[in-house]
Every structure is written in structure tokens, then in C-alpha cells.
SEKOL-148986 format. One record per residue: x, y, z of N, C-alpha, C in turn; residue in one letter. Coordinates in steps of 0.1 Angstrom, whole numbers, padded with zeros to 4 digits, always signed. Layout:
BEGIN
XYZXYZXYZa...
// end
This chain:
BEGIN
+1249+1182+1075+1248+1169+1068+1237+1171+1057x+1241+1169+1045+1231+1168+1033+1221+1156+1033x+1222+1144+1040+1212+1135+1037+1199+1136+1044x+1196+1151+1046+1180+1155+1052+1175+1162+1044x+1162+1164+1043+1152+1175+1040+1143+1175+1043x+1147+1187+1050+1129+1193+1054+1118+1197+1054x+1109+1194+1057+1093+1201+1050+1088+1204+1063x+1083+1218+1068+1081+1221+1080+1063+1233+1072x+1059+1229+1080+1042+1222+1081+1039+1236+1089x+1029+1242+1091+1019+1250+1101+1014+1250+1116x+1009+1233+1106+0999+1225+1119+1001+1209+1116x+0997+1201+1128+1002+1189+1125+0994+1185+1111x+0977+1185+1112+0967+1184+1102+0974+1183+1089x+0980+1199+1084+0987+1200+1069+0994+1192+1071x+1002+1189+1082+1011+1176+1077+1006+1163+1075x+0997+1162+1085+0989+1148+1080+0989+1145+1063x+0983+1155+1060+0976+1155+1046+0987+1154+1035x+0997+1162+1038+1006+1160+1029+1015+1149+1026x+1018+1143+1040+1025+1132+1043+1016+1120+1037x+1006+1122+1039+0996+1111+1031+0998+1112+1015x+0996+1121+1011+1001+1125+0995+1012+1117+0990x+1022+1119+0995+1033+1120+0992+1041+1101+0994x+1033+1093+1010+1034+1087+1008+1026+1077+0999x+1012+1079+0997+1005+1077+0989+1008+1076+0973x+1013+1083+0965+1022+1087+0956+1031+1080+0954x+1042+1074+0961+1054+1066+0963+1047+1049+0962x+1037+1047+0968+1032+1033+0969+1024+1033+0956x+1019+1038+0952+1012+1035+0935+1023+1039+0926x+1035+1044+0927+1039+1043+0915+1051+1030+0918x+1052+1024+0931+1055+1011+0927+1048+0998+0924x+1034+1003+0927+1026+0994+0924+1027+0992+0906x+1028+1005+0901+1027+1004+0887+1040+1002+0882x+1054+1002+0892+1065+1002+0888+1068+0982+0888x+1064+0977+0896+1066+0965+0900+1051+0951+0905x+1045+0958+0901+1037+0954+0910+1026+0953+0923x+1035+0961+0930+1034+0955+0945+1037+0968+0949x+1036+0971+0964+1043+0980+0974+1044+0976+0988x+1054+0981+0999+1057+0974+1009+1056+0989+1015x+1053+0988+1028+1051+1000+1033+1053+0995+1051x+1064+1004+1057+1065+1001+1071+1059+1012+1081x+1057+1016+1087+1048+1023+1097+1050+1022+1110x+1051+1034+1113+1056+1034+1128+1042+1038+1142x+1045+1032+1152+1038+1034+1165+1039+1048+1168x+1032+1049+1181+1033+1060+1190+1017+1071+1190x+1021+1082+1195+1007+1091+1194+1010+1100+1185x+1022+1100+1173+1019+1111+1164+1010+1108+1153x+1013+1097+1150+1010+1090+1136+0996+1089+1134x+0986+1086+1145+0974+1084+1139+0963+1094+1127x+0968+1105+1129+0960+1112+1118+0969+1115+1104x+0979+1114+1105+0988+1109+1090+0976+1095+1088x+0977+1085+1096+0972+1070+1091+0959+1068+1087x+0948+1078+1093+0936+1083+1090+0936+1086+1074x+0944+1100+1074+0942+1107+1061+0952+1094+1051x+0957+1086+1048+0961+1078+1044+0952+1065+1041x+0947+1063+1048+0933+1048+1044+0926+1052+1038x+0922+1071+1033+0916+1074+1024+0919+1078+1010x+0929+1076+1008+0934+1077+0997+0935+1068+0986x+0928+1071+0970+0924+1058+0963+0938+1054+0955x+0939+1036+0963+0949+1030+0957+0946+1020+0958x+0956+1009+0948+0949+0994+0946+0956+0986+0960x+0951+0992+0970+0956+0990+0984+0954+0974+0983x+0950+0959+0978+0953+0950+0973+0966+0947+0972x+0974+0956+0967+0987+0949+0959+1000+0959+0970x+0994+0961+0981+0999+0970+0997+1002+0962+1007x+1014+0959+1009+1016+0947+1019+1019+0965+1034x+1016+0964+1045+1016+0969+1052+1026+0964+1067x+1036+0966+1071+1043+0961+1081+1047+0975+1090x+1053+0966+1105+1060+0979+1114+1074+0980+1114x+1079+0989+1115+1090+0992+1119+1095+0990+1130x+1089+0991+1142+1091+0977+1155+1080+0981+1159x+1082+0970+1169+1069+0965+1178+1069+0965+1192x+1065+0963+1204+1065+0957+1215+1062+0945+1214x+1068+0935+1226+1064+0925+1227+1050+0920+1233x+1039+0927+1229+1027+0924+1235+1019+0918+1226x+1008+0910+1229+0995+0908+1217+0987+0927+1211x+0985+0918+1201+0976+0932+1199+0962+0934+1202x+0959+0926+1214+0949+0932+1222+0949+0942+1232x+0965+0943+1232+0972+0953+1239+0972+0965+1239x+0969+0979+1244+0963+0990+1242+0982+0998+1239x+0994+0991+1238+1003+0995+1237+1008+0988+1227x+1002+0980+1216+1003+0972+1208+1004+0984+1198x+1016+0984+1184+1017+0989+1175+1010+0986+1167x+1010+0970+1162+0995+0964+1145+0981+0972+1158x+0978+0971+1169+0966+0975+1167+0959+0989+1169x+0974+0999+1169+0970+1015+1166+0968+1012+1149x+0975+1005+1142+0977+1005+1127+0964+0996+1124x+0955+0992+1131+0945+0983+1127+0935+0992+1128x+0936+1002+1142+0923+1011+1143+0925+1022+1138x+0936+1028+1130+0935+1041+1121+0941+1038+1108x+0951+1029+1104+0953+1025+1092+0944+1014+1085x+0946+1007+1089+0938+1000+1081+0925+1002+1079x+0919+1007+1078+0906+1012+1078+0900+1019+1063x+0888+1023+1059+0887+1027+1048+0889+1023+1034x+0894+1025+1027+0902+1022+1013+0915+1011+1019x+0920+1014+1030+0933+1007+1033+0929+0994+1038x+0914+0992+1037+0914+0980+1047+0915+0962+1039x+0921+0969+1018+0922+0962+1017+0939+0954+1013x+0944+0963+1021+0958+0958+1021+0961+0947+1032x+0969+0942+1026+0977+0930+1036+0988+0932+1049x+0984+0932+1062+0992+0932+1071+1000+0923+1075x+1008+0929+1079+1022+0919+1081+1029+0920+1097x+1029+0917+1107+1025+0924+1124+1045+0911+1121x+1049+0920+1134+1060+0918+1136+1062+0910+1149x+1051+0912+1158+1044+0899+1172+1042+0889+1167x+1046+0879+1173+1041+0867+1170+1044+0858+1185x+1036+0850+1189+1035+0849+1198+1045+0835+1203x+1051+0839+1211+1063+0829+1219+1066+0829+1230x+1078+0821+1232+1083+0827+1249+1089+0832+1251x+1095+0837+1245+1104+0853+1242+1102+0861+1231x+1110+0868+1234+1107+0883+1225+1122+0875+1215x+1130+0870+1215+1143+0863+1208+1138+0854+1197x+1122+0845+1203+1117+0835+1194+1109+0839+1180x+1102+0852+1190+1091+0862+1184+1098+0865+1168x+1116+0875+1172+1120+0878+1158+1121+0870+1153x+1125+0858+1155+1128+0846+1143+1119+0846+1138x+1104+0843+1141+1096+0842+1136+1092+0850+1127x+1094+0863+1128+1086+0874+1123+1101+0876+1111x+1111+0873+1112+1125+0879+1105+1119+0869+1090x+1115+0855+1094+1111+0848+1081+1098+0857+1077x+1092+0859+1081+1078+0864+1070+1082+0880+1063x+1091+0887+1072+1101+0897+1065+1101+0894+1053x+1114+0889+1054+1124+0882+1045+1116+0876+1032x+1103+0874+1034+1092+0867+1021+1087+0878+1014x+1089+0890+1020+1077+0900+1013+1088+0904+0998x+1083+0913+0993+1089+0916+0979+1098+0932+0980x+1110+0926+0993+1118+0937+0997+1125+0942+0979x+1131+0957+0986+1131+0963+0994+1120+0972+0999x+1115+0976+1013+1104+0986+1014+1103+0997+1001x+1095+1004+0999+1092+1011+0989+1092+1029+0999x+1084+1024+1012+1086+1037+1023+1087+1033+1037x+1100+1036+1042+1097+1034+1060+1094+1050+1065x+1079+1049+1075+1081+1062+1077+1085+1061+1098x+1093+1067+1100+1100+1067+1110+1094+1076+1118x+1097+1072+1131+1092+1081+1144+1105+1087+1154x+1108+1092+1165+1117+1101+1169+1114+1098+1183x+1120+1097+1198+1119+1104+1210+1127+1111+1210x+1124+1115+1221+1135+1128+1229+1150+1124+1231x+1148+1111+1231+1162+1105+1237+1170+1104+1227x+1164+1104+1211+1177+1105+1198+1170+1092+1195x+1162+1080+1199+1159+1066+1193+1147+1068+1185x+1154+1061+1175+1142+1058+1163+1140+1040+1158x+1132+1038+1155+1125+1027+1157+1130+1021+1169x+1131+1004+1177+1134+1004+1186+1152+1004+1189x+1158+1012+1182+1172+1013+1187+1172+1026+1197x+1170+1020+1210+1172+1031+1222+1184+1030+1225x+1190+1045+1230+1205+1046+1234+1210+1037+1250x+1198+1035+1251+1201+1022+1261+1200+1013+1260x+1198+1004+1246+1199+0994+1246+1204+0979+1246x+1202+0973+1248+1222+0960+1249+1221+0958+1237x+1240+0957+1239+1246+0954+1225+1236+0967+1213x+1236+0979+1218+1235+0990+1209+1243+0990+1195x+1256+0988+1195+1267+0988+1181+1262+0977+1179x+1257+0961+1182+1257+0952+1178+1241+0954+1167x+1234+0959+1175+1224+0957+1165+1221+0968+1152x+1229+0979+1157+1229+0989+1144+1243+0984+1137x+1247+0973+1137+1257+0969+1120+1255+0956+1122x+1238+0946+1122+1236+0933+1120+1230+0940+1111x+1237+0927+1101+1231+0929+1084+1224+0914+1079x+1225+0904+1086+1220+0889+1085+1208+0888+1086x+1203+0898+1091+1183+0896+1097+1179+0910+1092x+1164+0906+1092+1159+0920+1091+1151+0925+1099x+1147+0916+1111+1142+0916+1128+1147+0910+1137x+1154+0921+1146+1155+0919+1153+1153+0921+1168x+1153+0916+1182+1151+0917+1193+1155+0926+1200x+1150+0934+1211+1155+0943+1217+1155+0947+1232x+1159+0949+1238+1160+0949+1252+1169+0965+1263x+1159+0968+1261+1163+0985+1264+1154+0987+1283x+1164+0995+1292+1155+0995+1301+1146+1012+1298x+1146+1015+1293+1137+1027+1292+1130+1026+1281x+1126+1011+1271+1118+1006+1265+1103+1003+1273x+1106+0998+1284+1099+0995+1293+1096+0975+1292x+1090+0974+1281+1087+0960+1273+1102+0959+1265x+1106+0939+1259+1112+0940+1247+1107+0946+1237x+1112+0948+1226+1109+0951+1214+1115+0942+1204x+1108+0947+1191+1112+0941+1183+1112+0953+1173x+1122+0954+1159+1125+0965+1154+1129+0956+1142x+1127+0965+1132+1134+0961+1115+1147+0968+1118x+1159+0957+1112+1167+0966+1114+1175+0975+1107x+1185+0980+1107+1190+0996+1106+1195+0994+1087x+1199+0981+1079+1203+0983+1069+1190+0984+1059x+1176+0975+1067+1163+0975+1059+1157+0987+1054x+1162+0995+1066+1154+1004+1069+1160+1018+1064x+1170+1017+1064+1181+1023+1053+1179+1026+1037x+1176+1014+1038+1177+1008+1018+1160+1009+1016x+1154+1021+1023+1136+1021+1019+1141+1031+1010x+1131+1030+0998+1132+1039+0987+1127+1053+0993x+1114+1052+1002+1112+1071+1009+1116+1070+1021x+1123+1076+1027+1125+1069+1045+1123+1081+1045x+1109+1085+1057+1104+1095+1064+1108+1096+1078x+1109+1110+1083+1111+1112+1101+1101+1120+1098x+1091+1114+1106+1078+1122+1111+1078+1127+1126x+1081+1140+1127+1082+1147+1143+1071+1157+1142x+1067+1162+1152+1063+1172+1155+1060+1182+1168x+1063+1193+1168+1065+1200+1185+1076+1203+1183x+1079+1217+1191+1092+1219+1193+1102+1211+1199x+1098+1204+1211+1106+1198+1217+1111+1185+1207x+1108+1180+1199+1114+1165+1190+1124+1173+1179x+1119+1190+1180+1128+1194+1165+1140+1196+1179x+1143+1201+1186+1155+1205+1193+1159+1188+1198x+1155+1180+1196+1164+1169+1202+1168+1163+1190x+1161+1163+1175+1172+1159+1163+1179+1167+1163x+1181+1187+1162+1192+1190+1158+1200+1187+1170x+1200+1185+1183+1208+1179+1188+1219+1170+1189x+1210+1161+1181+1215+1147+1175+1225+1151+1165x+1226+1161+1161+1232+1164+1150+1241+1175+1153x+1244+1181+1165+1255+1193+1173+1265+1186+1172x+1275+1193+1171+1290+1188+1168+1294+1188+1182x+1286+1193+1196+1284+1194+1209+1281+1176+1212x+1279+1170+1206+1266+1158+1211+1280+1147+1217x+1277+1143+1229+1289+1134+1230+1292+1122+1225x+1276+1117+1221+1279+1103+1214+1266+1101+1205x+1270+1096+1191+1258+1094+1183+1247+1090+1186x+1234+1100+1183+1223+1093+1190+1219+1082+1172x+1212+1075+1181+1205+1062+1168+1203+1070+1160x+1195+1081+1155+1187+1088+1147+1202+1095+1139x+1206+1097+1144+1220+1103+1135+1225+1092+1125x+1231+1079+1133+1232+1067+1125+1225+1061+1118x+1212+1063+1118+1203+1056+1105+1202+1071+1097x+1203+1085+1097+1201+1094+1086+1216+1093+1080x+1227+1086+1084+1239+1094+1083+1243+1076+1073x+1234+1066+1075+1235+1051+1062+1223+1052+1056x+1211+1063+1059+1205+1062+1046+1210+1062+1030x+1203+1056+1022+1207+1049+1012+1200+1067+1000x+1189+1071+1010+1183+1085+1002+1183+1093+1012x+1185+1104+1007+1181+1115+1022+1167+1115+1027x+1168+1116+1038+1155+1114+1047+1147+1124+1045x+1137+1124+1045+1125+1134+1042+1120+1136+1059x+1124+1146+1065+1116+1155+1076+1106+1161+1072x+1097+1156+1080+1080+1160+1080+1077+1167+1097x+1080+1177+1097+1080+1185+1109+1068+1196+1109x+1059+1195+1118+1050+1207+1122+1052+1211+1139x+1051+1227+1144+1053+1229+1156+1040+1224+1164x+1027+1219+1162+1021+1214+1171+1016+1201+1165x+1007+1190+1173+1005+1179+1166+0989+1181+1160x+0985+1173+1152+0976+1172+1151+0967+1163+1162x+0950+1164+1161+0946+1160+1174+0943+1145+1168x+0951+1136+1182+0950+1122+1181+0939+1117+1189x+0939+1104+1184+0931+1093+1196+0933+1089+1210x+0933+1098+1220+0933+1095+1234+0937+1083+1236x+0932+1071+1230+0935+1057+1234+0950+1055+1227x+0955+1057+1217+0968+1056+1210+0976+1056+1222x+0990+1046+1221+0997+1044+1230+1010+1057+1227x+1013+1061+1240+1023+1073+1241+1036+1068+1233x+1040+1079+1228+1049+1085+1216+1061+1069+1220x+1070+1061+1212+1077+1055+1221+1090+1061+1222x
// end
């Protein structure tokens, strides 16, 4: 499939750094293109030293609206809370004067949560400018897990741009931007690293694979080819960061 490319890295570090560049780079020149920049960001334990080397980078982080690509349904006092790995390594620095946009919002379901969160979407100055994307083992990228209900239903809802999710190997609901938003981002990144996450996308991608994993369906309606940001080991994270999801 042509709609990938890959940039494969040393050490996780160089990737940090470059992936910082690059998305760094993409958000100022829409700032100077339009204005503004929208930037989504993903959870887990790879991301935090990308998000480090990124809050230092000089930009009119002002005119940076900041959002996730999904969430758990927890507060972000929650040590598995996605806004608050992105509060304690992104936003920080230079970045701490951009505007967050948290995709939790607090209700009695995780059903109420996206409504809620789908309107403050829906206000920002779409389309994203960069979603950068995360990976498990199981082929799921943001929260479209291959176990999740109504799987086909929520990778071809085009009426929302958050929605709810309910996976049992999620552990929690979720909440996820979904698959056409996140499609139509002007950089849409897959940030993996380790051997084991590179052998489960090309997996995803064997003509062997019995059934599409998620990650194949969002590279295969990206709107640009996806930018792989691959290094064989990670760079060293924060102990507290919640595990990869």
C-alpha cells in the first residue's frame, strides 16, 4: 500500500526530536497559513518524550488549540487519564500557552460524556492540522479496538466527531475522535516503537491477516499518507505515564 511512509529512527530520543520538528513545523505554518493550529495527541507510555521535546519548541503556542485523539472515561486526576499525561509532559514550557481541549467531561456515562465533548469538537477551527496516532499490538489505533461493539458502526459514523466506546480489552469506556476526523488531519502520524508494534502493523497489512485490523482502515481512508515514525527501542519515559493503550 502507498499511503505510508516511513522514517525509522536509531533510538527512540532521535525520534522524539524529530517528530517534534516536524510536527512543530506543520503547526506554525498553519498558524501563518490561517491563523490558528489544532493539534490531537495521543495517550499511552510512548509519547511522553516526543511531548517533552515538543513544549520546547518556539511557537505562538497561543494560537494552538491542543486536543486528544481518545480518552478514557476517567477524570484527569486519574493516573490513566490521557489530558493529564498531556498536562504533565505537553503542556508544559513554551506549550503551556496553548489552549486545551480534554475530550472527558463529566457525566453519567461515557454516551453523555461524547455529546458533550462532540459539541466543543465541532467549535474548534477543524480540520486538525496534525493527528499524531498511537498503535497496540492488537492492530487498534485510537480507541477503535478489534473488540469493540458495533466495530463497522463506528469506523463509517460520519455525523460526529466523538464518539463513545465500549471494548472489553479497553478495560474502561472510551471516547475516540472518529475515523473520518482523523483521516482528513493534514499530518496524520503513527508513532510506534520496538520491534514488537513494527511486526504487528506489518501484520496488519499481510495479505495473510484474516480480518482488517483498525490501523489498516484508518491508513487505507487517510486523506494523506501516513507518516511512520518508527525507532527499535523507546525512549526513556515517565514511570507514572499510563501503559501503552
Amino acid at each position: 500500500m502507498a499511503n505510508k511512509v516511513w522514517h525509522r529512527f536509531s533510538s527512540g530520543p532521535h525520534l522524539a526530536e524529530a517528530l517534534a520538528d516536524a510536527v512543530a513545523g506543520r503547526l506554525d505554518a498553519a498558524i501563518k497559513t490561517r491563523g490558528a493550529a489544532l493539534l490531537a495527541v495521543s495517550g499511552g507510555s510512548t509519547p511522553p518524550p516526543f511531548f517533552r521535546s515538543l513544549s520546547r519548541r518556539k511557537l505562538d503556542w497561543r494560537r494552538v488549540t491542543v486536543t486528544l485523539v481518545d480518552e478514557r472515561f476517567v477524570p484527569p486526576s486519574s493516573e490513566r487519564s490521557n489530558a493529564r499525561l498531556a498536562a504533565r509532559h505537553l503542556l508544559q514550557n513554551e506549550a503551556a500557552r496553548a489552549e486545551f481541549v480534554p475530550l472527558y467531561h463529566e457525566a453519567d456515562n461515557v454516551e453523555e460524556a461524547a455529546k458533550k465533548a462532540d459539541r466543543m469538537i465541532a467549535a474548534l477551527p477543524l480540520p486538525l492540522d496534525v493527528a499524531v496516532l498511537g498503535m497496540g499490538t492488537d492492530g487498534h489505533t485510537a480507541s477503535f479496538f478489534p473488540d469493540a461493539r458495533g466495530l463497522s458502526e463506528l469506523l463509517s459514523e460520519e455525523r460526529r466527531h466523538v464518539l463513545p466506546v465500549h471494548a472489553p480489552s479497553a478495560k474502561e469506556p472510551r471516547l475516540t475522535l472518529s475515523l473520518p476526523l482523523l483521516c482528513g488531519a493534514g499530518l496524520i502520524v503513527l508513532h510506534i516503537e520496538g520491534e514488537e508494534k513494527k511486526k504487528a502493523f506489518e501484520a496488519a497489512f499481510a495479505e495473510s491477516a484474516e480480518a482488517e485490523a483498525p490501523i489498516h482502515t484508518l491508513v487505507s481512508r487517510a486523506a494523506t499518507p501516513v507518516q511512520i515514525y518508527w525507532a527499535p527501542s523507546a525512549a526513556k519515559s515517565d514511570p507514572a505515564a499510563p501503559a501503552t493503550p
